[in-house]
C-alpha positions as CSV (number, residue, x, y, z in Angstrom):
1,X,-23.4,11.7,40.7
2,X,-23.6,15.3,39.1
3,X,-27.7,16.0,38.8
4,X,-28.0,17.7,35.4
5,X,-24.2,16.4,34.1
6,X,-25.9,13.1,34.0
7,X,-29.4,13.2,33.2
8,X,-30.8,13.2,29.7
9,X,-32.7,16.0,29.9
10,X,-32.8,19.2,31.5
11,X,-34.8,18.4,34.9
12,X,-35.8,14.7,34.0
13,X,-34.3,12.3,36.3
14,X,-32.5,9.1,34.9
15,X,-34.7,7.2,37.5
16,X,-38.0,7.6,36.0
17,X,-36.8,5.8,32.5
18,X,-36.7,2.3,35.0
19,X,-39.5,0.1,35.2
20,X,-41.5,0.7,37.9
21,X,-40.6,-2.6,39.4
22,X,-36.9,-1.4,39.8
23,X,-38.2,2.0,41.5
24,X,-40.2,-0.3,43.9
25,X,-37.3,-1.9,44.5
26,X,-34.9,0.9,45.1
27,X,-37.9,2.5,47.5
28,X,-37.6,-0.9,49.7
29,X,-33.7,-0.5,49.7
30,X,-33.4,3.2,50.7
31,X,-36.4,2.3,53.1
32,X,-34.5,-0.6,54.8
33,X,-31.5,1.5,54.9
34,X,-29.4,-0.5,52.0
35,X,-29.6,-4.1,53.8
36,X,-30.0,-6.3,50.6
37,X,-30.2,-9.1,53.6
38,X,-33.6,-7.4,54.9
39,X,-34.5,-6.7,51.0
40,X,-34.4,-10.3,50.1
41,X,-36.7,-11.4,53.1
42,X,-39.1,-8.7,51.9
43,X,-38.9,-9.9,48.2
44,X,-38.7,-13.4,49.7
45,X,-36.1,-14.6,47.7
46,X,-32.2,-15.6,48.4
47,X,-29.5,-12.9,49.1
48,X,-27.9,-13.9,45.7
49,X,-31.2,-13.6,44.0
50,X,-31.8,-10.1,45.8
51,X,-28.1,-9.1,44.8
52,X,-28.4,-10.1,41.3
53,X,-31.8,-8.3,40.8
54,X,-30.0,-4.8,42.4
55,X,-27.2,-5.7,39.8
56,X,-29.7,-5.7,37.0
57,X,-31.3,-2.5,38.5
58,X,-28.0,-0.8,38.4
59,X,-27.1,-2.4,34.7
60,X,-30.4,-0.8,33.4
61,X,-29.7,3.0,35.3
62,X,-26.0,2.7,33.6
63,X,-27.8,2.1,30.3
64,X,-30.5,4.8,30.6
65,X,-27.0,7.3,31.7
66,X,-25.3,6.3,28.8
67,X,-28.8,6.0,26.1
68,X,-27.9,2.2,26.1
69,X,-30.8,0.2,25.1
70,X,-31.3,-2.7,27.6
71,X,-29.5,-6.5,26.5
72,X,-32.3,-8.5,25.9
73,X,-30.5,-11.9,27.4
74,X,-29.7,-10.1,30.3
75,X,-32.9,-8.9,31.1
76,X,-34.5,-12.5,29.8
77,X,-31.4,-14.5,32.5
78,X,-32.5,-12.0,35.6
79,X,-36.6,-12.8,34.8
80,X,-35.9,-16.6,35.1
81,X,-33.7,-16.1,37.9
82,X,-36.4,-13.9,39.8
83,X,-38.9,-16.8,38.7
84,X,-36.5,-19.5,40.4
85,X,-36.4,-21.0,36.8
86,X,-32.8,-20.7,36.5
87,X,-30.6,-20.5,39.1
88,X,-28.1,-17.5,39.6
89,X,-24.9,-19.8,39.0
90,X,-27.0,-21.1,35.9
91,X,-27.5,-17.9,35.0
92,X,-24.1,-16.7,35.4
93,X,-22.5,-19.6,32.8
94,X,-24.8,-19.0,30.4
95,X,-24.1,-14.7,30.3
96,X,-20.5,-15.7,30.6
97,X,-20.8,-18.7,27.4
98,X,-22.5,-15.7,25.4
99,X,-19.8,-13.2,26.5
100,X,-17.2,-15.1,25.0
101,X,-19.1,-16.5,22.0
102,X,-19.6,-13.0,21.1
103,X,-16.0,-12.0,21.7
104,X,-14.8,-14.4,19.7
105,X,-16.6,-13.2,16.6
């Protein structure tokens, strides 16, 4: 990734437009040197949980890259999913059934 080619502004990094929650989980990451295995016993959660939360985190710093403003269903699926109200496959029908609603509009 090119520093300034990709930031916004002029000695602004992308990474400080993220929620602080998805800084704090990007420190535990780098700090258990990328094992999303290890990250999701820290979080307590699953692996798929822990993989679909990094997926989210890296959805959001694409958006903030591109000036995307967030999807509000994906950012309402991953909350439920981090709450254990929905479950990732759950989760994963209902973004897809959405998907292809909206495509066929």
């Amino acid at each position: 990734m090119k520093g300034d080619a990709r930031s916004a502004t002029p000695g602004h990094h992308p990474l400080l437009d993220l929620p602080r929650e998805d800084l704090d989980l990007i420190g535990e990451l780098v700090l258990h040197s990328g094992s999303l295995k290890d990250l999701a016993t820290v979080y307590g959660v699953s692996y798929p949980t822990i993989r679909l939360r990094l997926d989210k985190v890296i959805e959001r710093l694409r958006g903030v890259l591109e000036g995307r403003a967030p999807d509000p269903l994906a950012e309402l699926l991953a909350s439920l999913v981090e709450r254990g109200e929905l479950s990732v496959t759950g989760a994963r029908a209902v973004r897809d059934l959405v998907r292809d609603e909206r495509a066929t509009r």
